[in-house]
C-alpha positions in Angstrom: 69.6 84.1 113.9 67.0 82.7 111.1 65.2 79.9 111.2 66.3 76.8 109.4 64.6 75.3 106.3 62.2 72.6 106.8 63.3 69.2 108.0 62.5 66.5 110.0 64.3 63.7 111.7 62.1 60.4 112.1 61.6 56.6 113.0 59.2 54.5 110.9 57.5 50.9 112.5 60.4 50.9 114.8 60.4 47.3 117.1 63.2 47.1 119.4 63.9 43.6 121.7 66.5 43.9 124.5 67.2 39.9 125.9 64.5 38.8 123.7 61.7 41.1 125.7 60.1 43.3 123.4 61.0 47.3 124.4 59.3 49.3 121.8 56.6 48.0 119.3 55.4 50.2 115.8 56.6 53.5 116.9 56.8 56.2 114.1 57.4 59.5 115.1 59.0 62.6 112.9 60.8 65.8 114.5 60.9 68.8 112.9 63.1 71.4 112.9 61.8 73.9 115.1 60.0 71.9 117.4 60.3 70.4 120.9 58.7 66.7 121.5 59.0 65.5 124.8 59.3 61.9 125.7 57.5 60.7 128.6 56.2 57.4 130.4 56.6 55.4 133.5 60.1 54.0 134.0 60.8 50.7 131.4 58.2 52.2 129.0 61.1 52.9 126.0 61.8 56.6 126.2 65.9 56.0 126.3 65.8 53.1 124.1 63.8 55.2 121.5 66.0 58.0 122.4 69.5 56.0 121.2 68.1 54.6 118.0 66.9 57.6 116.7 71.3 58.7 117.6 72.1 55.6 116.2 73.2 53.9 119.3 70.8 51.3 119.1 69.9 49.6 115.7 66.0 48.6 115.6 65.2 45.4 115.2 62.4 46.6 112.3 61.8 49.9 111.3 64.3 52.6 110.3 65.6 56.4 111.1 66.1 58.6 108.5 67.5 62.4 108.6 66.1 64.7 105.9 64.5 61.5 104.4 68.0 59.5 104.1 68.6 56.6 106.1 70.3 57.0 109.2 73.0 54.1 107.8 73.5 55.9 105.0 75.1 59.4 106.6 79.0 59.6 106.7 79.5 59.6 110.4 80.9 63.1 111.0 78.3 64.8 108.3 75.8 63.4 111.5 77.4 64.2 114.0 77.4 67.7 112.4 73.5 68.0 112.1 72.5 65.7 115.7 73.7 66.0 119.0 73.3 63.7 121.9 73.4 64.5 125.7 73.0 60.9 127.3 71.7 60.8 130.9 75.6 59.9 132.0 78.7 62.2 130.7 81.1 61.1 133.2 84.8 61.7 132.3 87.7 60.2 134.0 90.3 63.7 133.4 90.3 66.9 134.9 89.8 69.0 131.8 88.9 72.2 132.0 85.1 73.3 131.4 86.0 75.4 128.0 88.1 72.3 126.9 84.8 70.3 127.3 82.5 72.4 125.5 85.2 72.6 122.7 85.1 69.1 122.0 81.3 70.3 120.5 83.3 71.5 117.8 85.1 68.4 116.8 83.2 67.2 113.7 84.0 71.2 112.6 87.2 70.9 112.6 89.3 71.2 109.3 92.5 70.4 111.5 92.1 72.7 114.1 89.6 74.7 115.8 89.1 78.2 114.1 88.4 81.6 115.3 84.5 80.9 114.4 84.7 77.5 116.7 86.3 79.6 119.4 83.4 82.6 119.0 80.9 79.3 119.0 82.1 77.9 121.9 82.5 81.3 124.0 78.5 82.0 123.2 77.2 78.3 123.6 78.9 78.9 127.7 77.5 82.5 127.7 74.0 81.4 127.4 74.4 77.9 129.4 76.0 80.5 132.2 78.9 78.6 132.8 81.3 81.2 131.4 82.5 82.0 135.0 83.6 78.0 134.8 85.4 78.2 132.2 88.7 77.3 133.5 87.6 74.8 136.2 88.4 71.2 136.2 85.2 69.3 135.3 85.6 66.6 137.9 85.6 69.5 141.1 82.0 71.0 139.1 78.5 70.1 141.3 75.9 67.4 139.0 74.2 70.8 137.9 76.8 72.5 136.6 77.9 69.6 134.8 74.9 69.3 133.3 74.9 73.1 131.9 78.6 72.3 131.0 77.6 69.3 128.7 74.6 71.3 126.7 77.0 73.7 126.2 78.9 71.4 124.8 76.3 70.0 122.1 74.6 73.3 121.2 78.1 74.3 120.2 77.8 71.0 118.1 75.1 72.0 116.2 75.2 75.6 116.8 72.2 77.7 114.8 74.6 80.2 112.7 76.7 77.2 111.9 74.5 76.2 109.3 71.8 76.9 106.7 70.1 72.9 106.9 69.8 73.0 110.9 70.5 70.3 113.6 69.2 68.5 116.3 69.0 68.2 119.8 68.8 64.5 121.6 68.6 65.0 125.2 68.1 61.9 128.0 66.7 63.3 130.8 69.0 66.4 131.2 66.8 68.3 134.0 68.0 65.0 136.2 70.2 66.7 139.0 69.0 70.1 138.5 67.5 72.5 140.7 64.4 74.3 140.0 65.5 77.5 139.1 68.3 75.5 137.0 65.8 73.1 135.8 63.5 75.9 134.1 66.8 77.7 133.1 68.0 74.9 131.0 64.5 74.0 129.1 63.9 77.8 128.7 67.3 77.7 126.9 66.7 74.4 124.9 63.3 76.3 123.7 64.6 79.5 122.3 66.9 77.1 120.2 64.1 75.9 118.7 62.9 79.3 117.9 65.9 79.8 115.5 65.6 76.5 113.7 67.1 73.3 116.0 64.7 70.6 116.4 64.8 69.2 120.0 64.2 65.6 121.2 64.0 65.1 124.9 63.0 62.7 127.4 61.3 64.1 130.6 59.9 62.6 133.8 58.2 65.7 135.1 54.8 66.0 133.5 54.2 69.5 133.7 57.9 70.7 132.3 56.8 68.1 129.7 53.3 70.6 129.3 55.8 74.0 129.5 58.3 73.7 126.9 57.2 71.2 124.7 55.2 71.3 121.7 54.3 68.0 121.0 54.3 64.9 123.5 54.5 61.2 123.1 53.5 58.8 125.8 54.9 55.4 125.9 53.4 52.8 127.9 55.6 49.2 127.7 57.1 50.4 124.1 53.7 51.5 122.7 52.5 54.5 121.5 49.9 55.3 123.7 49.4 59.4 122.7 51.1 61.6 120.5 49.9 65.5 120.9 50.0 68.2 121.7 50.7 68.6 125.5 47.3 69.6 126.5 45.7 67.0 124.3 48.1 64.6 124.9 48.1 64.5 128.8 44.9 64.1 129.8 44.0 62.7 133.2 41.9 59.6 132.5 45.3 58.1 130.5 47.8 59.6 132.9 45.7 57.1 135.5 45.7 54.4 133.5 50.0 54.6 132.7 51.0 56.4 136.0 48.5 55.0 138.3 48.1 58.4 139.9 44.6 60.6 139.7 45.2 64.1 138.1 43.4 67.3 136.9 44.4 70.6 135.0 44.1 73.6 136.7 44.5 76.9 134.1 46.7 79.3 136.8 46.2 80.6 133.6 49.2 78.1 132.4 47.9 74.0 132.2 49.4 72.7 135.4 48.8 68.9 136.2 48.4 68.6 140.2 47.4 65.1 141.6 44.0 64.9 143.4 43.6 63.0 146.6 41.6 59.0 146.1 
């Protein structure tokens, strides 16, 4: 698969209030395709919020999102949902479908009518490399939280699947390693970043630092809805301001990979 062409997908001076309390303040931040930036910050601090108005969930109260330099407002709804995928930290369904019926429903904004032979080849490759192929006739609602979790990215890389497209999509993911296991954990962001490799630009929000320093390539830190870094991970998590937002004393070992390991007081 080739890379995509050059694009980004941004927020400019975006405030958000929830209940009249301010949630974010000023926050610009452009992803590109190829790229993974990682959300991260103590709970409250914005990621989520952030997250759903740059998918269009959440309408800013100042500021505004724009894909390939277009407002978000502007796009016909199923030319977005075309280029941008969202896996919300909930994807609860009430029916017993089965797993290759919910990775099918990637395919959706696709469809002329029906799904094709191309959406069926999409969808049988998107469960290949989440490894849920063995699944693919099991009801949903009898799958463990992890598998669901593989089920669902399946479901939105076949939404904006690489060889779908010549522009390139993107990725919004809400916590997705939430309910993993470790092995599945560095399965799934292993996964997310060879995407990137091949042209999708990835969004995600992440509560462990040092997957955060693994996969990403570029990290912002919000701290009660400001932008208190934006870098890359090694410049961006430094210990001195992961004390100050975290409240918890840090330092990098090189094992040779930048791990974060807390330190006792």
């Amino acid at each position: 698969m080739k890379a995509s062409p050059s694009g980004d997908f941004s927020v400019r001076s975006v405030t958000f209030y929830r209940r009249q309390q301010r949630v974010l303040h000023d926050i610009s931040l452009a992803v590109a395709l190829g790229e993974c930036v990682a959300l991260i910050g103590p709970n409250g601090a914005g990621k989520s919020s952030l997250l759903k108005i740059f998918s269009g969930d959440l309408s800013p109260h100042s500021g505004e999102v724009r894909l390939d330099g277009i407002p978000l407002t502007a796009w016909d709804r199923q030319k977005i949902a075309r280029r941008r995928a969202v896996l919300p930290q909930q994807s609860e369904l009430l029916f017993p479908l089965p797993v290759r019926d919910i990775v099918l429903m990637g395919r959706f904004p696709h469809y002329v009518g029906k799904a094709t032979v191309k959406d069926e080849q999409i969808v049988d490759e998107a469960m290949c490399t989440t490894d849920v192929a063995e699944l693919w006739n099991r009801p949903y609602d009898q799958l463990s939280g992890g598998q669901k979790q593989r089920v669902q990215l399946a479901r939105v890389l076949a939404q904006v699947w690489p060889q779908d497209s010549a522009i390139g999509g993107f990725l919004l993911l809400d916590e997705p390693t939430t309910g993993l296991d470790l092995a599945h954990q560095h399965a799934f962001l292993r996964t997310v970043r060879n995407f990137t490799r091949v042209g999708l630009g990835v969004l995600i929000v992440l509560h462990d630092l040092n997957l955060a320093m693994q996969y990403a390539d570029r990290v912002m830190i919000l701290h009660h809805g400001n932008n208190a870094a934006c870098d890359s991970p090694e410049k961006a998590l430094q210990p001195e301001l992961i004390r100050r937002i975290f409240a918890v004393k840090m330092q990098i070992l090189h094992t040779p990979r930048p791990v974060l390991v807390p330190v006792d007081e």
